[in-house]
N, CA, C and O of each residue as an XYZ file, in Angstrom:
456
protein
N     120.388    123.221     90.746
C     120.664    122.673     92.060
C     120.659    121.146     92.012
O     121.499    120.483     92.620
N     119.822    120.683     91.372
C     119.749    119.121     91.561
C     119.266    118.653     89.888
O     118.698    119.514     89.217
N     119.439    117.716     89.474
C     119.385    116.894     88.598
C     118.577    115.364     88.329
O     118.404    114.676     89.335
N     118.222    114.977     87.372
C     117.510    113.771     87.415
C     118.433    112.995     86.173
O     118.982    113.439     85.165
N     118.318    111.574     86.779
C     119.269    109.983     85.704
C     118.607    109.862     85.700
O     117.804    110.504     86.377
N     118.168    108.466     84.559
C     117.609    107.717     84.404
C     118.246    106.037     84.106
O     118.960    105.820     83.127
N     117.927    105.113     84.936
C     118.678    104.066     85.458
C     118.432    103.229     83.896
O     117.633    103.523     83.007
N     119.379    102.155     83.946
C     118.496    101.214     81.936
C     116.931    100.813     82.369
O     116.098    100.717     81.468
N     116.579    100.603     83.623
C     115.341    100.048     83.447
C     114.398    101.130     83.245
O     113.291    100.596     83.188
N     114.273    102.503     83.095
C     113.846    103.944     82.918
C     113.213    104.551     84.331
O     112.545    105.554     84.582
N     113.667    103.622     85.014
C     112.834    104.606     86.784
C     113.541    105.955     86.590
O     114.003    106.151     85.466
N     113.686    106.849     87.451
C     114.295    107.986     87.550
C     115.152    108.310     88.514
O     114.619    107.515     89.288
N     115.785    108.649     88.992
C     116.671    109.188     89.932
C     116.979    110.809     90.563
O     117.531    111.530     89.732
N     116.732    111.384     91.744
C     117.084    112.452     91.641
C     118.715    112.737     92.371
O     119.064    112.200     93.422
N     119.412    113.501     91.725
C     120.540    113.420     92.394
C     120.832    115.247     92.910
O     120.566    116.236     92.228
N     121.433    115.217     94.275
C     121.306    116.727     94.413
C     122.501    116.794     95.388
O     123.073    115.787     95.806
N     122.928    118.420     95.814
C     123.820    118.246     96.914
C     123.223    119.133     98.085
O     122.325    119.891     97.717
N     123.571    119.176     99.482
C     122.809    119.702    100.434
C     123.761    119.362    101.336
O     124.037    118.262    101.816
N     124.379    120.781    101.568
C     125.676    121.156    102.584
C     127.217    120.500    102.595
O     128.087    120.325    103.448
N     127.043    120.207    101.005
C     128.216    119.647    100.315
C     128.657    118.203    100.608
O     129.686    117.532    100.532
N     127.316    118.050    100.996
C     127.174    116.209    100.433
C     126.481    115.772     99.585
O     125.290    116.020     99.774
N     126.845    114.862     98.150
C     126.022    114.517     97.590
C     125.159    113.350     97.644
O     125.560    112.218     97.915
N     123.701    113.735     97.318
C     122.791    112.647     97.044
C     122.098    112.256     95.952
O     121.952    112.890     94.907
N     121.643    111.108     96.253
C     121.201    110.339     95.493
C     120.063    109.179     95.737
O     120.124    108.283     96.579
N     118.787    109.466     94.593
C     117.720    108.727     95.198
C     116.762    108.441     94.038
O     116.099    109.202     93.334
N     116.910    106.958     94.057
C     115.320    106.734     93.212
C     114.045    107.674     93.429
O     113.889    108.048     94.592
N     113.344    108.003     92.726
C     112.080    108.602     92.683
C     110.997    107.175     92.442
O     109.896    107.276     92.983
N     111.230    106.137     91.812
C     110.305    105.228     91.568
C     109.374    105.599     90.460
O     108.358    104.914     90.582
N     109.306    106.287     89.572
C     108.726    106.233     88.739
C     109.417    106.794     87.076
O     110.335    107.590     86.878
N     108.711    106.153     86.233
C     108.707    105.882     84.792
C     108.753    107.396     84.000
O     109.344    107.745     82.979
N     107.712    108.257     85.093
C     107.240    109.221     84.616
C     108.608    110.712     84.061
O     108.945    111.389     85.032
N     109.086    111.014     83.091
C     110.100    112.053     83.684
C     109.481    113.155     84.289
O     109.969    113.687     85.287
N     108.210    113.626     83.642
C     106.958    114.871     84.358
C     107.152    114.706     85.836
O     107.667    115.532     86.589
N     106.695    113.587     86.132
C     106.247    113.228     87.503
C     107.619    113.397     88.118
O     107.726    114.239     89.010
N     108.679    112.703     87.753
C     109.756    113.220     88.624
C     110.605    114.530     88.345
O     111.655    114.583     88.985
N     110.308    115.701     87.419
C     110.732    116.610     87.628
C     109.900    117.456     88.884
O     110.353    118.408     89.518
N     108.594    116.837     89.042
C     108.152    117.781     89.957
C     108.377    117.112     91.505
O     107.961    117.645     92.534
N     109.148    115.794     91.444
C     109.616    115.255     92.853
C     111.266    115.983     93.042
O     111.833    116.141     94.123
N     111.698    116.275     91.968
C     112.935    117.066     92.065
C     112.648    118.259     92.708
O     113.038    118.488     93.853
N     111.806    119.254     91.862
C     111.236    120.362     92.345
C     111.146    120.063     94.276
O     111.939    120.553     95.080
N     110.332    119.431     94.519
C     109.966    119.321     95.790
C     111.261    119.323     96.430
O     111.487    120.264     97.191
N     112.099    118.497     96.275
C     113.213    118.430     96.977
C     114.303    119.796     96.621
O     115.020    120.307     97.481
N     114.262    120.121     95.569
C     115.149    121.364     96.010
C     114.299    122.732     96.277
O     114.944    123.751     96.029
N     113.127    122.909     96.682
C     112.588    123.696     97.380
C     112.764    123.520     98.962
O     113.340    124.302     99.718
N     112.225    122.482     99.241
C     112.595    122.100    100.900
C     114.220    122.276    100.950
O     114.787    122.779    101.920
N     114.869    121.823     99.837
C     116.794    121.696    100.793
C     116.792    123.484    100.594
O     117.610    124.137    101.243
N     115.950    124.085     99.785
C     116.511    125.773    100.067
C     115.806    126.540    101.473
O     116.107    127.616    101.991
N     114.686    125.472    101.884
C     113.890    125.833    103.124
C     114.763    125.609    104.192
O     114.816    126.363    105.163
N     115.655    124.308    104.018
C     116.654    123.505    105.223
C     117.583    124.544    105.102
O     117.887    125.046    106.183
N     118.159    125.048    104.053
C     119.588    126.254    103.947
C     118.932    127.326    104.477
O     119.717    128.057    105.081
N     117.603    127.778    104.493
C     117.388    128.760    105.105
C     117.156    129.049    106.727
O     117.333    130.054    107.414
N     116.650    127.626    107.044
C     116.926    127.501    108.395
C     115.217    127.495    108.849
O     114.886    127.646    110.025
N     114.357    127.327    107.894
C     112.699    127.466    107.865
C     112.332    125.930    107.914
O     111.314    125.513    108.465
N     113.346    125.063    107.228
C     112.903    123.325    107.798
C     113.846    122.946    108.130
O     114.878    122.962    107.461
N     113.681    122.369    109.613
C     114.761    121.774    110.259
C     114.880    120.281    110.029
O     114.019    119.411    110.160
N     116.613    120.153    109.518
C     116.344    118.606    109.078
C     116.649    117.528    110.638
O     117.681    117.709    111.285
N     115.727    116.571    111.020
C     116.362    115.588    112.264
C     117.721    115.304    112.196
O     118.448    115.358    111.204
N     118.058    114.932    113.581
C     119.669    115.057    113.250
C     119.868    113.181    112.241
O     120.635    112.929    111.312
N     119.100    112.467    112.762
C     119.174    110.820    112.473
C     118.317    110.559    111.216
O     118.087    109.474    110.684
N     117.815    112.020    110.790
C     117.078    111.598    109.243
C     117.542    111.496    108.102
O     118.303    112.365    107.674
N     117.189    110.413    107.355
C     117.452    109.841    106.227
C     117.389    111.776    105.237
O     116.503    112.626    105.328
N     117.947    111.796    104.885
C     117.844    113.355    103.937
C     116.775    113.388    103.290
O     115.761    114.011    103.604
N     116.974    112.585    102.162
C     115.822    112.637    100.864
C     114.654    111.818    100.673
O     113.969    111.702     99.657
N     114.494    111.127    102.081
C     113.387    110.645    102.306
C     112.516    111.948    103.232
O     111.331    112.184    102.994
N     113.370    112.778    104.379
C     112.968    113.973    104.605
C     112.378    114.777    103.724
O     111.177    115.038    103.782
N     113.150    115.228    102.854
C     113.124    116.068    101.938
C     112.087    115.730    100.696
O     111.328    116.616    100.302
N     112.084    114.830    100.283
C     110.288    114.472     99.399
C     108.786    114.360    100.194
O     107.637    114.300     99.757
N     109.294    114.361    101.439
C     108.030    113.852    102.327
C     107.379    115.489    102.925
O     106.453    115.690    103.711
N     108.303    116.524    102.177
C     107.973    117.620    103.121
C     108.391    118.152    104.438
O     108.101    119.241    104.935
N     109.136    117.179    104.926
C     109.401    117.396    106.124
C     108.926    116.389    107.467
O     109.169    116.590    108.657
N     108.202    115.294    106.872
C     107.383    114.389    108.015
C     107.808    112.828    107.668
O     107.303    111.751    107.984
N     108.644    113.089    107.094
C     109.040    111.823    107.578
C     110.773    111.545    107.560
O     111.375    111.529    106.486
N     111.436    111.345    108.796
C     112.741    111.120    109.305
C     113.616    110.053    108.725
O     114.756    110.149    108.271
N     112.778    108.947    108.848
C     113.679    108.043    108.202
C     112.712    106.978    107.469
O     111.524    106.970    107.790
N     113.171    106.121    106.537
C     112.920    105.600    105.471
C     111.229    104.690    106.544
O     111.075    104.883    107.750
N     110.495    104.020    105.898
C     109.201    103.335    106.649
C     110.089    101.920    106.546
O     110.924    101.508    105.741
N     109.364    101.278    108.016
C     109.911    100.428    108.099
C     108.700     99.257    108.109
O     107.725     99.821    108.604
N     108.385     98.027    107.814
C     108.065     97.370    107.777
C     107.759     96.449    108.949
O     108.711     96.068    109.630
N     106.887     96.170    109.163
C     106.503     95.007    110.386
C     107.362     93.831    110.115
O     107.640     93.475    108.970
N     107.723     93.312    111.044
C     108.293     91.939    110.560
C     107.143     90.655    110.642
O     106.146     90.335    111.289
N     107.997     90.160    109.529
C     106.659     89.291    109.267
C     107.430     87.960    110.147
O     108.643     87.756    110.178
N     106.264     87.062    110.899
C     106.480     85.844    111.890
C     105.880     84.654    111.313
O     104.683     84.499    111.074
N     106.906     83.755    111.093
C     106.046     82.443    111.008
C     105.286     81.491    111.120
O     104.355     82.255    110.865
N     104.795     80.554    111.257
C     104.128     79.631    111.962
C     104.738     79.165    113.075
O     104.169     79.082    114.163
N     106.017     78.813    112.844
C     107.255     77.863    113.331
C     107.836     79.016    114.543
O     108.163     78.700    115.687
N     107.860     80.109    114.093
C     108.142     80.796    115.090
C     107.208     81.699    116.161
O     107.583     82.040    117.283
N     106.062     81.967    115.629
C     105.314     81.954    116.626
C     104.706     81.137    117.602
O     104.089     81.560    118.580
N     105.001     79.312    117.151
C     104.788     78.986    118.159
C     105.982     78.537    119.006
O     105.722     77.718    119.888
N     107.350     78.977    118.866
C     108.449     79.069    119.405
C     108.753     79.803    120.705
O     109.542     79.556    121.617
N     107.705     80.975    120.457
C     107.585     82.332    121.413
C     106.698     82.009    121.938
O     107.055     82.241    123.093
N     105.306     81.448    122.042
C     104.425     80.713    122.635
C     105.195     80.124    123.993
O     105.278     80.620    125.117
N     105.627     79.103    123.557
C     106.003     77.767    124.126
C     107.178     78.373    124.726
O     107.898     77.419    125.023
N     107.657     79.269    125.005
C     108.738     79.733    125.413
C     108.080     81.088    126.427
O     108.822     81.605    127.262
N     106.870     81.499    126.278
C     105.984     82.526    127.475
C     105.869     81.664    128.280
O     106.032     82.018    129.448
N     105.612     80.495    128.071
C     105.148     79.887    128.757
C     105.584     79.430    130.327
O     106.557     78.716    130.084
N     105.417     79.431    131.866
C     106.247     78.795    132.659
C     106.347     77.267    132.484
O     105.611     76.572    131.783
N     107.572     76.792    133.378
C     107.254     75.922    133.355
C     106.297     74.636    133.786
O     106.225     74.574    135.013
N     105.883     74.064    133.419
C     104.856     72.514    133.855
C     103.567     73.464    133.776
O     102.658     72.987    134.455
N     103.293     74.411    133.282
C     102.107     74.625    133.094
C     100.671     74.040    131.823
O      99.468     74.271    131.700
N     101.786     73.143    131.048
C     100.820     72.775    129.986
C     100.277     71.392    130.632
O     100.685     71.363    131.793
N      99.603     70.366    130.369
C      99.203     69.455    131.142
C      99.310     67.977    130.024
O      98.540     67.809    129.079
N     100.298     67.137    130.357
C     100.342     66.236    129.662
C      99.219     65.344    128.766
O      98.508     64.554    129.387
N      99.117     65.431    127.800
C      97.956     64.571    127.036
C      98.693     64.475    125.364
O      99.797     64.850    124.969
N      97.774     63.939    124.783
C      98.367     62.974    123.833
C      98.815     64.578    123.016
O      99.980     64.681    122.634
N      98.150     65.395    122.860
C      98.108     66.157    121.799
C      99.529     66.952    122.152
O     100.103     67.557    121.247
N      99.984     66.932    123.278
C     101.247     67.961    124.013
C     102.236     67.133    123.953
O     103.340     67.627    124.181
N     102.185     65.918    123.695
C     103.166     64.794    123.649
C     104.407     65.233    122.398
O     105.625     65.404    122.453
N     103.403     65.304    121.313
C     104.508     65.366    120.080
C     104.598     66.666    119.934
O     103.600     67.368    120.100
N     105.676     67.137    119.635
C     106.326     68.547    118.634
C     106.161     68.725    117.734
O     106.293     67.864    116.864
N     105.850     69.738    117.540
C     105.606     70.683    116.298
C     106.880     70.685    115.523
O     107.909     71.213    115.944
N     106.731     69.813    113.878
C     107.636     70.031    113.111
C     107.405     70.656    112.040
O     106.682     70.084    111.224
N     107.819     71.703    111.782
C     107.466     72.593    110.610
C     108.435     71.895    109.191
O     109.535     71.343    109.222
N     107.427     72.214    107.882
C     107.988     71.531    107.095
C     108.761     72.364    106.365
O     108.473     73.526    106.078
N     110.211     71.499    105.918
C     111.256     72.686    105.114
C     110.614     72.525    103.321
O     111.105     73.211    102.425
């Protein structure tokens, strides 16, 4: 049902098809052991999804579904990370107006360095 590459840098890849689309997905590891049994996982669940016993989301990433067991939809997403420069952009911008109170320290702007 599904198959494993191995990329030149030796990560692994599993490649499979599931309702006659093919995929394709790093596994992230070195290991070939370790990713025959992330293959395994995934073509057990896509025969659970053909059977109609795991339902895949309609907006889920497949084979991030499909290694996770079933709990997770789409790929993790990351917090975005905020700057100095821009958090105090969003500050100063909650802010109404004339509410800060003139003094030396409110005088000058904040210049962030490139």
């Amino acid at each position: 049902m599904g198959s494993l590459q191995q990329d030149p840098s030796g990560n692994y890849h599993a490649c499979f098809r599931l309702g006659g689309k093919r995929f394709k997905r790093s596994l992230h590891t070195l290991s070939e052991e370790h990713a025959r049994t992330l293959l395994g996982r995934i073509e057990e669940n896509a025969r659970l999804a053909e059977r109609g016993r795991l339902i895949i989301p309609e907006r889920a990433d497949i084979p991030t579904f499909l290694l996770s067991d079933g709990k997770l939809g789409l790929p993790v997403a990351l917090p975005e990370t905020v700057t100095l420069s821009q958090l105090i952009e969003r500050y100063e911008a909650s802010l109404p107006p004339g509410s800060l109170e003139e003094s030396p320290a409110t005088r000058f702007a904040f210049t962030p360095a490139t």
